[in-house]
C-alpha positions as CSV (number, residue, x, y, z in Angstrom):
1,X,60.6,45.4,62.8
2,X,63.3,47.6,61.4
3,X,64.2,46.6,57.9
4,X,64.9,48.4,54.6
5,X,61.6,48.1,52.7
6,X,61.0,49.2,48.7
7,X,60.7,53.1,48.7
8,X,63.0,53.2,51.8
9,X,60.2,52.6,54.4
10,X,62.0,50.9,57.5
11,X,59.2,49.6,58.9
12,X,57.9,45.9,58.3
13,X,56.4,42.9,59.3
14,X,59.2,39.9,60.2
15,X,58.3,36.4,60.7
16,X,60.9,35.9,63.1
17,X,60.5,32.1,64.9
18,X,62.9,30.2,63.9
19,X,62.0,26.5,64.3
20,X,58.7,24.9,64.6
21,X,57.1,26.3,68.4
22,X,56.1,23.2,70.8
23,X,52.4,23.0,69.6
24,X,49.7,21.4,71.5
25,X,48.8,19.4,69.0
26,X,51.1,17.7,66.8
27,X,50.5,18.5,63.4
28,X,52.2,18.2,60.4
29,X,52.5,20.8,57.3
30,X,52.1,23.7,60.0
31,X,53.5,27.0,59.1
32,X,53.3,30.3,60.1
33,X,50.7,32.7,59.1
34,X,48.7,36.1,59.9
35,X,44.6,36.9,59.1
36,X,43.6,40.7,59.2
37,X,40.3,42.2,58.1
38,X,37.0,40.4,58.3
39,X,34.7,37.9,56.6
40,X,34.4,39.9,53.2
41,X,33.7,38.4,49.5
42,X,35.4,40.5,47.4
43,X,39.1,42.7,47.8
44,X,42.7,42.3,46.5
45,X,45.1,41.7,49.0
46,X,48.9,42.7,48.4
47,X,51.9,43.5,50.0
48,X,55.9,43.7,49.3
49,X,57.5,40.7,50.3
50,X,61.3,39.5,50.8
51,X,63.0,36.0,52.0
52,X,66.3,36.6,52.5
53,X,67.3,32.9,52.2
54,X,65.5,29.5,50.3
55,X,61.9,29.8,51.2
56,X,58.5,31.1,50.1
57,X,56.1,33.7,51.3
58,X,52.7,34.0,50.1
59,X,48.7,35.6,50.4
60,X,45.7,34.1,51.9
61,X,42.1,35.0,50.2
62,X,38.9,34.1,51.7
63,X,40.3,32.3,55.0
64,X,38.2,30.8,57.6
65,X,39.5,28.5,60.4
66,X,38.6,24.9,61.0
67,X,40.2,23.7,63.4
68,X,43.0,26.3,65.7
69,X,44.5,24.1,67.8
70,X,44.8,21.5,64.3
71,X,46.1,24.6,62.1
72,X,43.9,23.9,60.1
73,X,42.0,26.0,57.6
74,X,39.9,26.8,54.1
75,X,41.8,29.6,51.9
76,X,43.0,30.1,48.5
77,X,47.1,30.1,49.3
78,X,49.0,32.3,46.7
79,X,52.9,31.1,47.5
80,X,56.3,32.4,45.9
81,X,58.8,30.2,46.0
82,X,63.0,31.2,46.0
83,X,63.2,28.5,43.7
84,X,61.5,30.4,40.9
85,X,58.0,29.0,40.9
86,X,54.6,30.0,42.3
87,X,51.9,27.7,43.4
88,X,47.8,28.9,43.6
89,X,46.0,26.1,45.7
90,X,42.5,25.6,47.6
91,X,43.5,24.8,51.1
92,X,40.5,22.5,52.8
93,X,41.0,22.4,56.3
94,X,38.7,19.0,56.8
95,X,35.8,18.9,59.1
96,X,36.2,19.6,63.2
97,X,34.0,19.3,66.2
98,X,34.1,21.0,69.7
99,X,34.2,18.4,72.3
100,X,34.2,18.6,76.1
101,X,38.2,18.2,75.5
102,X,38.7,20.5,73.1
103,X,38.9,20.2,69.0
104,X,38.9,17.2,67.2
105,X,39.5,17.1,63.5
106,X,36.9,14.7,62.0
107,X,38.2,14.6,58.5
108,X,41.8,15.4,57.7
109,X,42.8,18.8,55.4
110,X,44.3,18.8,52.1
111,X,45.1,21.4,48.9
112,X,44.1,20.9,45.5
113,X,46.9,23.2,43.4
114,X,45.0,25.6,40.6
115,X,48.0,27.0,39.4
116,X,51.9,26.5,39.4
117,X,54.5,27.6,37.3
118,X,57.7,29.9,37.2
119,X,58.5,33.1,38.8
120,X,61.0,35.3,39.3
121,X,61.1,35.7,43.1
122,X,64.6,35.8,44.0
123,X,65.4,35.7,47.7
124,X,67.2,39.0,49.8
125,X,64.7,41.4,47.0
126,X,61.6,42.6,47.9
127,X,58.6,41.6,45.6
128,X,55.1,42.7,45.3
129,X,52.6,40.2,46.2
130,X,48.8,40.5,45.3
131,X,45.8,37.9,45.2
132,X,42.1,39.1,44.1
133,X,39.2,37.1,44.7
134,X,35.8,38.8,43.0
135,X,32.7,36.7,42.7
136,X,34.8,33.4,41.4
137,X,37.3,35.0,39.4
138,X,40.8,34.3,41.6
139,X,43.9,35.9,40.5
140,X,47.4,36.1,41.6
141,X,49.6,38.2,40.7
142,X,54.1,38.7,41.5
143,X,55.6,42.4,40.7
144,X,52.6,43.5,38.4
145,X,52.3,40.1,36.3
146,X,49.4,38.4,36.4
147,X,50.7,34.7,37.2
148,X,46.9,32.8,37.3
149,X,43.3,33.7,37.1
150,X,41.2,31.2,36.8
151,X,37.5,30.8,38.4
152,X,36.7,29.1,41.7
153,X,33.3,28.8,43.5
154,X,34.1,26.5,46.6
155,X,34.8,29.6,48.6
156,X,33.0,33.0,48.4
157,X,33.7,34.8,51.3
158,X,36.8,34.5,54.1
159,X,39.7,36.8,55.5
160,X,42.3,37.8,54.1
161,X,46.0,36.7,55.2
162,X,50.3,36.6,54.6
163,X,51.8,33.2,54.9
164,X,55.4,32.0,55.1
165,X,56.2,28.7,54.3
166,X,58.4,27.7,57.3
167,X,59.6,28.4,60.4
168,X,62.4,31.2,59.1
169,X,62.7,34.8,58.6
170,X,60.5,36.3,56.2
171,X,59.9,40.0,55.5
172,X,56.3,42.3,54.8
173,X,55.8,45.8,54.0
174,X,53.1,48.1,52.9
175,X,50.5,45.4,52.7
176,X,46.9,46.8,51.3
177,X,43.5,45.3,51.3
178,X,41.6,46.8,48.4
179,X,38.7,46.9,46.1
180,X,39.8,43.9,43.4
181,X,39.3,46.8,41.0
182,X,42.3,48.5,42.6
């Protein structure tokens, strides 16, 4: 999408969908979201990020999917909030099985928060994003300053992601999957 990005880049990622999409399954606490890469163990994920209005945006470490057609995954989710605080939590995406109609979620999802506490993530200004996940050291990070690290061993290895925290415009740029090491 054409946008204005840090360094004057004008190309970037935009959540764009407005309101929640008819889902086949009614779910509550959906959001949008986007995987890239593969089933690794260790890398820092980071990327510039804007919300031009109240909202959040945020990373996804070590994803793997439960249940698609629940929304339903396992991730550490590193969010930014406009309000000026951040939030580190384990998603759990319960248990599902295949059936001959399709998914059923056995045991319902829910997030344990790590971390929380202030930020300074303004919205309509592009900030730089990063969450590293090595061995079961986790840290997130907002414009260079380390927000959390703290040690983790439920999940060890997953895909990493960009999350939004609603159905509104968010923008990405420049996002990089590295060595934690940088």
């Amino acid at each position: 999408a054409p946008c204005r990005a840090p360094n004057g880049s004008t190309t970037c990622t935009e959540q764009t969908t407005p309101a929640e999409p008819v889902l086949w399954r009614q779910t509550s606490g959906r959001h949008p979201y986007a995987i890239i890469g593969s089933d690794w163990a260790n890398y820092a994920v980071s990327v510039d990020a804007m919300v031009p209005r109240a909202g959040s945006a945020g990373l996804l470490g070590r994803y793997h999917a439960v249940s698609a057609s629940h929304g339903t995954f396992n991730a550490y989710v590193f969010t930014v909030n406009t309000d000026g605080t951040y939030t580190l939590t384990r998603n759990k995406g319960g248990t599902a099985a295949d059936t001959a109609s399709g998914q059923r979620q056995l045991t319902p999802p829910h997030s344990t928060v790590l971390a929380r506490g202030p930020a300074g993530f303004s919205p309509g200004t592009w900030h730089r994003l990063s969450l590293a996940v090595s061995g079961t050291t986790i840290t997130a990070s907002l414009d260079g300053q380390r927000l959390a690290s703290l040690t983790g061993t439920t999940l060890t290895r997953g895909t990493p992601g960009i999350t939004t925290g609603g159905w509104y415009p968010a923008y990405y740029s420049h996002l990089a999957i590295t060595s934690p090491e940088g």
